[in-house]
N, C-alpha and C positions, 0 to 999 in steps of 0.2 A: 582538339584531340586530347583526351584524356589518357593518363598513365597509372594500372593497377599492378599490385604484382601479385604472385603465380597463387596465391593461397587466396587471396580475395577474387581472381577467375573464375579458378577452381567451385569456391562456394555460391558464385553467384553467376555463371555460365549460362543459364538460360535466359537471367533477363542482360546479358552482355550479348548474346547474341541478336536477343530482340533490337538492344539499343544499333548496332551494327549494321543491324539489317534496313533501323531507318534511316541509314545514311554517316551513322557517325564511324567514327575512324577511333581502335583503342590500341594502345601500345602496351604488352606485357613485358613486368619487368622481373629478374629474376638479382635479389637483392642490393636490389637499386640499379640495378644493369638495364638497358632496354634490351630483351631479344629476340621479340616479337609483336607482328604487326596485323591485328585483326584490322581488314577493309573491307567493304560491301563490294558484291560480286554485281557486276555490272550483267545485259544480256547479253551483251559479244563473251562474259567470260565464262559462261555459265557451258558446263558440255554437251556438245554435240548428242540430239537424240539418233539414236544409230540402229533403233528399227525398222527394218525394212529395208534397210541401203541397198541391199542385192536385186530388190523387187526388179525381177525383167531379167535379170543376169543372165540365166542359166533355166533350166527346164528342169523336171525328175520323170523319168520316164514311168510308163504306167504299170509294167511289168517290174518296177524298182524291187519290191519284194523277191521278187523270185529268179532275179539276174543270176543268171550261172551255177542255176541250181544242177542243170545236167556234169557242170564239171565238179561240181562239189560230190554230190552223188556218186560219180566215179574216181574220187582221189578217197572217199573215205567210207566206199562200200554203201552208201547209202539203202535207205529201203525204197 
């Protein structure tokens, strides 16, 4: 595990992410402090894709549009 601090991240961020991503582990330090811990995200840690989750749930009716259109109509004069 390598230790850089916050100005050397900073300029080289992209390939510290590459290195990260192949597995390695980097510790940022903020003048000589450690207080941060870049680690590769494993796929249990990765988030939940959350399209769809409802599929099946519930219906939308066909008339969805135009639900309640007679009482709108009559609360606000409609044409």
């Amino acid at each position: 595990m390598s230790t850089l601090n916050i100005h050397d991240a900073k300029t080289h961020f992209s390939r510290l992410v590459d290195r990260v991503g192949a597995g390695e582990s980097v510790v940022i330090a903020k003048a000589g402090r450690p207080v941060a811990k870049l680690v590769p995200l494993s796929a249990s840690d990765a988030p939940a894709k959350r399209i769809g989750f409802l599929a099946g749930a519930f219906a939308v009716p066909a008339d969805f549009d135009t639900m309640g259109q007679a009482e709108i109509e009559r609360q606000f004069g409609g044409a």
